[in-house]
Backbone as a printed PyTorch tensor [residue, N CA C, xyz], in Angstrom:
tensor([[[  0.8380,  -1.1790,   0.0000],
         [  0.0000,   0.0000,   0.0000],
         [  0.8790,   1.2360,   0.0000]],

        [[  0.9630,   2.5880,  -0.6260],
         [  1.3610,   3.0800,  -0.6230],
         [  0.9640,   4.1710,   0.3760]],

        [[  1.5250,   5.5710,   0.1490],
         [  1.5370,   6.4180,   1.1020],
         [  1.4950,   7.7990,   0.4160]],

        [[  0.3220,   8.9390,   1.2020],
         [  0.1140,  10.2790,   0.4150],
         [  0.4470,  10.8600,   1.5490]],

        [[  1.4220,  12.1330,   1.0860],
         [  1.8870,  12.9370,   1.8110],
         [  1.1770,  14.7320,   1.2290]],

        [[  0.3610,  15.7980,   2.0660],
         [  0.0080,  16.5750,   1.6550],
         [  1.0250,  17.7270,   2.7910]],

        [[  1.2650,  18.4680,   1.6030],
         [  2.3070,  19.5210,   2.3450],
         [  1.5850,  20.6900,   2.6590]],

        [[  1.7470,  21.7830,   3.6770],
         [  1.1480,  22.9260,   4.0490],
         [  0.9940,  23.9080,   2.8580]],

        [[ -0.1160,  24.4000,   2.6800],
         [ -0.4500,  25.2860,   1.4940],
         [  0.5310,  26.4610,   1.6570]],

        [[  1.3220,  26.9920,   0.1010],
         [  1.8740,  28.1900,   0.1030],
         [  1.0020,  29.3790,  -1.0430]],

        [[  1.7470,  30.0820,  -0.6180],
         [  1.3350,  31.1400,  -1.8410],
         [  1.9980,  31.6120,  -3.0320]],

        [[  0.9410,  30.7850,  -4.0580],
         [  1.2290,  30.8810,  -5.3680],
         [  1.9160,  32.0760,  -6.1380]],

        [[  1.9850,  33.1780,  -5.1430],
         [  2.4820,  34.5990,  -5.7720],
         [  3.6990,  34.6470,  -5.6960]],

        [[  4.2690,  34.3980,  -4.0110],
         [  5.2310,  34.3760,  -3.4710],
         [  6.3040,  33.5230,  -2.5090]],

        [[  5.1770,  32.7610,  -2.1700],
         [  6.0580,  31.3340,  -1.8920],
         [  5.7510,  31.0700,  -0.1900]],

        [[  5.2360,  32.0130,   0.6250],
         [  5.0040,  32.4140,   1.6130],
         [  4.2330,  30.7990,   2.4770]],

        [[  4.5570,  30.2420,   3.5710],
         [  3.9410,  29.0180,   3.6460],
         [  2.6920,  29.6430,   4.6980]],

        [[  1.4610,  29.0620,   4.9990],
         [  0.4090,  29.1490,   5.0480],
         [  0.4620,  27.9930,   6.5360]],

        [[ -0.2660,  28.5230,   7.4210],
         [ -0.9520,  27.3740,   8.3080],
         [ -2.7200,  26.7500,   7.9780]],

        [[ -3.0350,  27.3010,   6.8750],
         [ -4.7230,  27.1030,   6.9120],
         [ -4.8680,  25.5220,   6.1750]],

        [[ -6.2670,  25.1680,   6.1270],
         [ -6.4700,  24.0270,   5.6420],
         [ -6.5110,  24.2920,   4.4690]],

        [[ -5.8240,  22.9290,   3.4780],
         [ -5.9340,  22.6340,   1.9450],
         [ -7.0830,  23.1370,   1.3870]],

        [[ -8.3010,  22.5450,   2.5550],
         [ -9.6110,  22.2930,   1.6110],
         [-10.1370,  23.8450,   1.6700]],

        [[ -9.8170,  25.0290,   2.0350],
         [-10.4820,  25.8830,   1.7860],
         [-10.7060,  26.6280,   0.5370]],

        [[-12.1890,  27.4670,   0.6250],
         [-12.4130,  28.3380,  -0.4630],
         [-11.8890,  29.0560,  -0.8220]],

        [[-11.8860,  29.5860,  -1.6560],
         [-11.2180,  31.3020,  -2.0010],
         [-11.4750,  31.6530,  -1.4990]],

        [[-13.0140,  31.9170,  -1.3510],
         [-13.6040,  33.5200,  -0.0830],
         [-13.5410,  32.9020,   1.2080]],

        [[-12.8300,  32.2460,   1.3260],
         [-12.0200,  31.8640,   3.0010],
         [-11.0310,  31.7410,   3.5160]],

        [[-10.0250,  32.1660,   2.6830],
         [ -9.1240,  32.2040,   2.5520],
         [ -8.4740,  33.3760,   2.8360]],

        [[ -7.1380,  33.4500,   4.1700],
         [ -6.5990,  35.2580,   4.2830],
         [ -5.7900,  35.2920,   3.4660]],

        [[ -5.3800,  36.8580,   2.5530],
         [ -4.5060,  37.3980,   2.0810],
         [ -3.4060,  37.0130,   2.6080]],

        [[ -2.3690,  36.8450,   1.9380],
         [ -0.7550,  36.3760,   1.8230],
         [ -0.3280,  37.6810,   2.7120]],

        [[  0.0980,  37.4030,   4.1760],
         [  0.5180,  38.9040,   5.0460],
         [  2.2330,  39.5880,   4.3620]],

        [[  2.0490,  38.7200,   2.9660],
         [  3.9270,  39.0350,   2.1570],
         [  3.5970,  39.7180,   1.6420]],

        [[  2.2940,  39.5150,   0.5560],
         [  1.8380,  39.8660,  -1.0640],
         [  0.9030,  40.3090,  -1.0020]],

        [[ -0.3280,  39.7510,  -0.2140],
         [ -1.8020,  40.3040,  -0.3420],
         [ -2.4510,  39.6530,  -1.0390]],

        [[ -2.1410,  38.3060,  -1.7030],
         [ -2.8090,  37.2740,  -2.9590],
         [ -3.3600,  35.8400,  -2.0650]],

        [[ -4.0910,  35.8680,  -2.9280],
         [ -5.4610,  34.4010,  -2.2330],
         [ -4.7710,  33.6570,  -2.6760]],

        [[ -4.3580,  33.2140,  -4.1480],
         [ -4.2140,  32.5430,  -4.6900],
         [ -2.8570,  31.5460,  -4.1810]],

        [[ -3.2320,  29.9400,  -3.8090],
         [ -2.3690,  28.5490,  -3.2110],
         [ -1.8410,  27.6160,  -4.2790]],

        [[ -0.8720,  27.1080,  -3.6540],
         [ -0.5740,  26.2190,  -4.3770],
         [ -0.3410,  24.9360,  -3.4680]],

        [[ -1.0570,  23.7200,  -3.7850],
         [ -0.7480,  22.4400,  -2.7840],
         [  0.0350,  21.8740,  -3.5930]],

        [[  1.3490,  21.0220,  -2.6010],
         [  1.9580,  19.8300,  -3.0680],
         [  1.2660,  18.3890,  -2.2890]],

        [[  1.1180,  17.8570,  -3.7930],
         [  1.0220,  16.2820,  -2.6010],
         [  1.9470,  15.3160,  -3.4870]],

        [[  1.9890,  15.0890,  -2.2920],
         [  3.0990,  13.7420,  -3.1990],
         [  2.6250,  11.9130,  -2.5980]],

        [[  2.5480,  11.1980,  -3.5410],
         [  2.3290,   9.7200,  -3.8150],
         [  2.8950,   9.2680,  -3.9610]],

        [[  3.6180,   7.7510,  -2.8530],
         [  4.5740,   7.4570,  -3.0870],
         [  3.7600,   5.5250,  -3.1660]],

        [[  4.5140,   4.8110,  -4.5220],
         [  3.3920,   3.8640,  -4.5020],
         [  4.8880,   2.5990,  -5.0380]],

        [[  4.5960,   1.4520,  -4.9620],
         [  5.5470,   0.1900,  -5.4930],
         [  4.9300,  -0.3650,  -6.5730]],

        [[  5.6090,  -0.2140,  -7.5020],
         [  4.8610,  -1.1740,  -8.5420],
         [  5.6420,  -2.4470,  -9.1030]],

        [[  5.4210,  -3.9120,  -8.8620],
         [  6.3680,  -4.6480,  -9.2170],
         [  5.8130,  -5.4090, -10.8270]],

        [[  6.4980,  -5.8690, -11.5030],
         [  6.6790,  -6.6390, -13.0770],
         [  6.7420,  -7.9090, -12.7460]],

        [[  6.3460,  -8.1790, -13.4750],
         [  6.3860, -10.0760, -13.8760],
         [  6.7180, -10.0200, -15.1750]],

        [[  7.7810, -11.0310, -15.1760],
         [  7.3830, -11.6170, -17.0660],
         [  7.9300, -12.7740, -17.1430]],

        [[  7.5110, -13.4760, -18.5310],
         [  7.5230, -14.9400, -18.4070],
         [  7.9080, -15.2650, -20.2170]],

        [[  8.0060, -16.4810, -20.5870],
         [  8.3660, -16.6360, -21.8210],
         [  7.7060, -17.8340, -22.6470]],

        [[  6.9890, -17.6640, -23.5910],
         [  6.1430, -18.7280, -24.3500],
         [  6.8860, -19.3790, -24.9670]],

        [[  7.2410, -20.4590, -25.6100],
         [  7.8580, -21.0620, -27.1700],
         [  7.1410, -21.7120, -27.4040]],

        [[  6.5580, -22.2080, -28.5510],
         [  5.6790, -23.6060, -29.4120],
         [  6.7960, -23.9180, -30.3360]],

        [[  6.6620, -25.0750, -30.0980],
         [  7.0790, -25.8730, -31.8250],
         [  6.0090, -26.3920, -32.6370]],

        [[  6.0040, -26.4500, -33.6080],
         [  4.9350, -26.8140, -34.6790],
         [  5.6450, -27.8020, -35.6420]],

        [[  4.8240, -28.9060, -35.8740],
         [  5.4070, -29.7140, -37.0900],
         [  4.7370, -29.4070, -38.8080]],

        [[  5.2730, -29.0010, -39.4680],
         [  4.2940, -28.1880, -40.6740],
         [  3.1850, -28.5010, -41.3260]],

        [[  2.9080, -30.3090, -40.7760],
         [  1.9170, -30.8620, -41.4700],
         [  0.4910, -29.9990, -40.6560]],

        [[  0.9360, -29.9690, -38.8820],
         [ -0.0600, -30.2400, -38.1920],
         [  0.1040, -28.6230, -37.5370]],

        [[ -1.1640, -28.3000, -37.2650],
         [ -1.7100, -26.7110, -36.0060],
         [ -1.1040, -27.0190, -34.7490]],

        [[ -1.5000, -27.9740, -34.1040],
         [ -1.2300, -28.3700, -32.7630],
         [  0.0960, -27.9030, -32.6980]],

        [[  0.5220, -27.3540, -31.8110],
         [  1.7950, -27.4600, -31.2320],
         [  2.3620, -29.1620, -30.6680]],

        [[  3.7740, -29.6530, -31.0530],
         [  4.0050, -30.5650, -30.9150],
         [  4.6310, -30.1440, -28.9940]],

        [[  4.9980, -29.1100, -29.1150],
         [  5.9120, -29.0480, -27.4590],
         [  5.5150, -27.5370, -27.4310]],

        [[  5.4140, -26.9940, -25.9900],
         [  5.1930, -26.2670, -25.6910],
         [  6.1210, -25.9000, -24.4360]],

        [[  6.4520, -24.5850, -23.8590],
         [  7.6500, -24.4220, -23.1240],
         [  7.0070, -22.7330, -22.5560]],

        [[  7.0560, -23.1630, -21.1020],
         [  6.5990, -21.8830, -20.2790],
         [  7.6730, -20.9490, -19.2020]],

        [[  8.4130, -20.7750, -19.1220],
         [  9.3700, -20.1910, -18.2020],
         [  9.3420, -18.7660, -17.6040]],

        [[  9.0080, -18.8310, -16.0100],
         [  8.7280, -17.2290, -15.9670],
         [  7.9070, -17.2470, -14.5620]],

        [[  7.2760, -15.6980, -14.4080],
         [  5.9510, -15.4620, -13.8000],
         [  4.9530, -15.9300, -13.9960]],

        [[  3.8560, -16.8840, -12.9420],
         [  2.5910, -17.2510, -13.1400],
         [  2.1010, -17.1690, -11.8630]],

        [[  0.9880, -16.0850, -12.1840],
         [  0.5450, -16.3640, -10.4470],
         [ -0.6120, -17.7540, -10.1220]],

        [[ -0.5870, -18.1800,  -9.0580],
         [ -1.0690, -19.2570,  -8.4710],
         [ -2.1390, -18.8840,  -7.4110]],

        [[ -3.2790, -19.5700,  -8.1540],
         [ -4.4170, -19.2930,  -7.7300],
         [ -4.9190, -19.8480,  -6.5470]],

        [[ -4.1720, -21.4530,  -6.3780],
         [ -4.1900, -22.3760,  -5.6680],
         [ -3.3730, -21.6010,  -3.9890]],

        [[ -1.8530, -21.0710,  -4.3320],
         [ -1.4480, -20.4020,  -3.1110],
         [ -1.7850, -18.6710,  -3.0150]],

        [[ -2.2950, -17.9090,  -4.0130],
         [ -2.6840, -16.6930,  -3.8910],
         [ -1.5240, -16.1130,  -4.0120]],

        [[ -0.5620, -16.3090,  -5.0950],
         [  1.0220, -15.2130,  -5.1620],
         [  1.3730, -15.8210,  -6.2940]],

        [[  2.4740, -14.9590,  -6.6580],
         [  3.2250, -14.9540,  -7.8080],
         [  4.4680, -15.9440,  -7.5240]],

        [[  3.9830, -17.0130,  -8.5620],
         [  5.2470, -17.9620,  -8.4050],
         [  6.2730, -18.1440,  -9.7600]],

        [[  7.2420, -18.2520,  -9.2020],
         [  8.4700, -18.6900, -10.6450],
         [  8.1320, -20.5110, -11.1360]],

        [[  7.7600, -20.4950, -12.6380],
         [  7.3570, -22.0740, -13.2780],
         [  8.2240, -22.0110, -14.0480]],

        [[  8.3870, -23.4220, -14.8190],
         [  8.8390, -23.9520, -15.4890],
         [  8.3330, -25.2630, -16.3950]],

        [[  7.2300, -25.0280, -17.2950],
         [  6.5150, -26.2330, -17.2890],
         [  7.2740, -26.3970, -19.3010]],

        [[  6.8590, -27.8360, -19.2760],
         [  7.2990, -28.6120, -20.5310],
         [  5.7080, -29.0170, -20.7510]],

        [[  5.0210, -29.0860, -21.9750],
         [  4.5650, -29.8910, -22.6790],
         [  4.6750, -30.2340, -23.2870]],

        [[  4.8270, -31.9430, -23.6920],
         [  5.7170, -32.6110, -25.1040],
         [  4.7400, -33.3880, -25.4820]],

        [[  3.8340, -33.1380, -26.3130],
         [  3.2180, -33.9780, -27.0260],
         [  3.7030, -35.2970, -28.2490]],

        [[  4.8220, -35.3770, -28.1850],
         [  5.7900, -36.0530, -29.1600],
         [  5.7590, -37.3960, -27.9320]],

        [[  6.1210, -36.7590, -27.2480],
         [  6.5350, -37.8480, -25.6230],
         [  5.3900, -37.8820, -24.8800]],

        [[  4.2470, -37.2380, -24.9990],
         [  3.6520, -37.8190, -23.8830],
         [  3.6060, -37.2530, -22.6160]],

        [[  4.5140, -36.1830, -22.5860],
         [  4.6530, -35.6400, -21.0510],
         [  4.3870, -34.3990, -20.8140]],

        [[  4.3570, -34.4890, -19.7570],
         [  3.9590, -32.4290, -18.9760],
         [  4.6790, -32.7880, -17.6890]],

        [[  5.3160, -31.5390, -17.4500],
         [  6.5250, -31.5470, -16.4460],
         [  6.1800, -30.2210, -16.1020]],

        [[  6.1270, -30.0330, -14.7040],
         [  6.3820, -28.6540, -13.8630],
         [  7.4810, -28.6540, -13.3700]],

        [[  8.6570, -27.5940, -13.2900],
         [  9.8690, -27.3570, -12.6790],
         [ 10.2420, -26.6230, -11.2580]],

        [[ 10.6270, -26.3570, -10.4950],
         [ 10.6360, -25.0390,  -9.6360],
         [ 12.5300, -24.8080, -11.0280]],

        [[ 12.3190, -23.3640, -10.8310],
         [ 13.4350, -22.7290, -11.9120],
         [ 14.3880, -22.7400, -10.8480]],

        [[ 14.1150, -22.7660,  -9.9240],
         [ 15.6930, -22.3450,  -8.9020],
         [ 16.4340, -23.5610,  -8.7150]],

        [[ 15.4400, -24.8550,  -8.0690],
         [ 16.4350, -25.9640,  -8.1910],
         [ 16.4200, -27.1570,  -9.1090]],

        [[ 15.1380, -26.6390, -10.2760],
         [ 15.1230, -27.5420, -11.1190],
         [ 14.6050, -28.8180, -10.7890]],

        [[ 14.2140, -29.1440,  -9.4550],
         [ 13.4030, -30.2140,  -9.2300],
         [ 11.9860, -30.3480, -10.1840]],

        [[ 11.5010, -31.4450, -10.4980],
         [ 10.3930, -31.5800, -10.9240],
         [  9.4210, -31.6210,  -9.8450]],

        [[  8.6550, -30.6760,  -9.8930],
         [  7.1940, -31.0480,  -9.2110],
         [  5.7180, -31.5310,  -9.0240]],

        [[  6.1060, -31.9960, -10.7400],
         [  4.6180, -32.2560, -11.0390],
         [  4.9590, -33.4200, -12.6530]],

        [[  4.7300, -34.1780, -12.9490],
         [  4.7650, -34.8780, -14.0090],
         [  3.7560, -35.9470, -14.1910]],

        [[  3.7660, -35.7430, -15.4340],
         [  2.4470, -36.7560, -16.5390],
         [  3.0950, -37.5460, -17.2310]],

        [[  3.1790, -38.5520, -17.2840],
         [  3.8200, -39.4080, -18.6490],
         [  2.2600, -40.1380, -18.9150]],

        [[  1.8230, -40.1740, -19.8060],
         [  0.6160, -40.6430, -20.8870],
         [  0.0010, -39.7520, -21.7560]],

        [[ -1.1520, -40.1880, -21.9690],
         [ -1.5190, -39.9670, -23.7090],
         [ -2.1620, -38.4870, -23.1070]],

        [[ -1.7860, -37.0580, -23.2810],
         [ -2.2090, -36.0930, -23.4380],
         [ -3.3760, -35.9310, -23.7280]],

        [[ -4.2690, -36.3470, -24.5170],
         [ -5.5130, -36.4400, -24.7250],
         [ -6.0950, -36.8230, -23.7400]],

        [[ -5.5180, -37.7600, -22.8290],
         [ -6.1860, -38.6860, -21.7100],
         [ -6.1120, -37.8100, -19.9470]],

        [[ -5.3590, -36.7000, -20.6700],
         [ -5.1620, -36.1220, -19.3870],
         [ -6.1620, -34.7260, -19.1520]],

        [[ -7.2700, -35.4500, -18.3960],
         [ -8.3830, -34.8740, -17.9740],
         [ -8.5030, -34.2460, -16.2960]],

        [[ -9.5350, -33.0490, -16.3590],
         [ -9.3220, -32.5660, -14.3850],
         [ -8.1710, -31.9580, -14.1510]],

        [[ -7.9010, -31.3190, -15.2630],
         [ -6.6720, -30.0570, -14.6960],
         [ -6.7810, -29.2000, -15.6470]],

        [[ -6.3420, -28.3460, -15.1070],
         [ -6.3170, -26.4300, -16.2220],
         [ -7.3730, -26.8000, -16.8640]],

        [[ -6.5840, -26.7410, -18.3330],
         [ -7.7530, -26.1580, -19.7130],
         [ -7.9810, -27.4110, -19.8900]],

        [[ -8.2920, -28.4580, -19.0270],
         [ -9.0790, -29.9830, -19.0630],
         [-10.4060, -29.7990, -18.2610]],

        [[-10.2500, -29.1150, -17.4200],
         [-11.1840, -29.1690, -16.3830],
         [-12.5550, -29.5000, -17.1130]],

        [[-13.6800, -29.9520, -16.2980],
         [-14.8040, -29.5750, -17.0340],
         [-15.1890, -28.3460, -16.9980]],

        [[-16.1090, -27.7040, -17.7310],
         [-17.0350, -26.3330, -17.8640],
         [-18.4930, -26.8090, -17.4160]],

        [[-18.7500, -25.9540, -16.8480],
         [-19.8160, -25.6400, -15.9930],
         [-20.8250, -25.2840, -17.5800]],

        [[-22.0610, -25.9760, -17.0250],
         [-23.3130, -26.0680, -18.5980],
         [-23.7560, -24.8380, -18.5860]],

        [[-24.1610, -24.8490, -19.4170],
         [-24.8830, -23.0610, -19.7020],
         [-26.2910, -23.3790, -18.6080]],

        [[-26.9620, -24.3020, -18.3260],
         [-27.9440, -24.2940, -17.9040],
         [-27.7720, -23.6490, -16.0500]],

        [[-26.5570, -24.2770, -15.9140],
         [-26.1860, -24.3430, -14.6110],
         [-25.6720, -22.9240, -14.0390]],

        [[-24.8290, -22.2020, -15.2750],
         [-24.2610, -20.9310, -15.3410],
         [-25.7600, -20.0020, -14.7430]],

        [[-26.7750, -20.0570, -15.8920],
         [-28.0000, -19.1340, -15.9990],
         [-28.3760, -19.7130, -14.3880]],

        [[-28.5300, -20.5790, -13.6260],
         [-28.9830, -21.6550, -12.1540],
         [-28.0800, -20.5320, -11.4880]],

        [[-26.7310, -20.1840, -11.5690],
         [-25.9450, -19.4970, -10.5680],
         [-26.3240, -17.9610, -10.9650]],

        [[-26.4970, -17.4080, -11.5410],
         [-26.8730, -15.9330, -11.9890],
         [-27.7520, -15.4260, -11.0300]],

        [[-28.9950, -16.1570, -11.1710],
         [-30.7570, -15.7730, -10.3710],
         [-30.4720, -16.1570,  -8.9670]]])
């Protein structure tokens, strides 16, 4: 979370710093006892963190076929399962048969499939989908 800092109003004419509140009107405001001018100037300043992720796709393709034969993920993915941004490393080899999750730091495998890709149902973009009937059931 970041942090707003609002500084004491000066005067825009002359620079003169002010004890009154930000939020006032013009016609509530006293003359500058330097200049004689209404006219303020507020600083605020915002101080905020913003962090990046990035990650890296590759496909291979064999020219006969669309499908990607292997697929290769390396990078940022956040995890829905622990609620944060984790470092992956996943392989899909449709040539072989396999899907492999990595941790990138020690290269352990954490997760592996050896069988028929097609057969590998109940995860990610396998999951089932929820019926349209059931969708319109959760709406009302």
């Amino acid at each position: 979370m970041g942090t707003m800092d609002i500084e004491t109003p000066k005067c825009a004419d002359c620079g003169h710093t002010f004890g009154e509140e930000p939020e006032l009107s013009v016609d509530q405001r006293n003359p500058c006892p330097s200049c004689g001018s209404t006219k303020r100037i507020h600083f605020i300043s915002i101080n905020e963190t913003l962090q990046t992720h990035s990650s890296l796709v590759a496909k291979g393709r064999h020219p006969e076929k669309k499908r990607p034969f292997i697929e290769i993920f390396s990078g940022a993915d956040f995890s829905y399962r622990f609620q944060k941004w984790m470092k992956k490393f996943r392989l899909i080899d449709r040539d072989k048969n396999e899907y492999e999750v990595r941790d990138p730091e020690t290269g352990e495998i954490v997760h592996k499939t050896k069988q028929k890709l097609t057969e590998h149902k109940g995860h990610g973009s396998a999951k089932k989908k929820k019926t349209k009937a059931l969708q319109t059931d959760m709406t009302n």
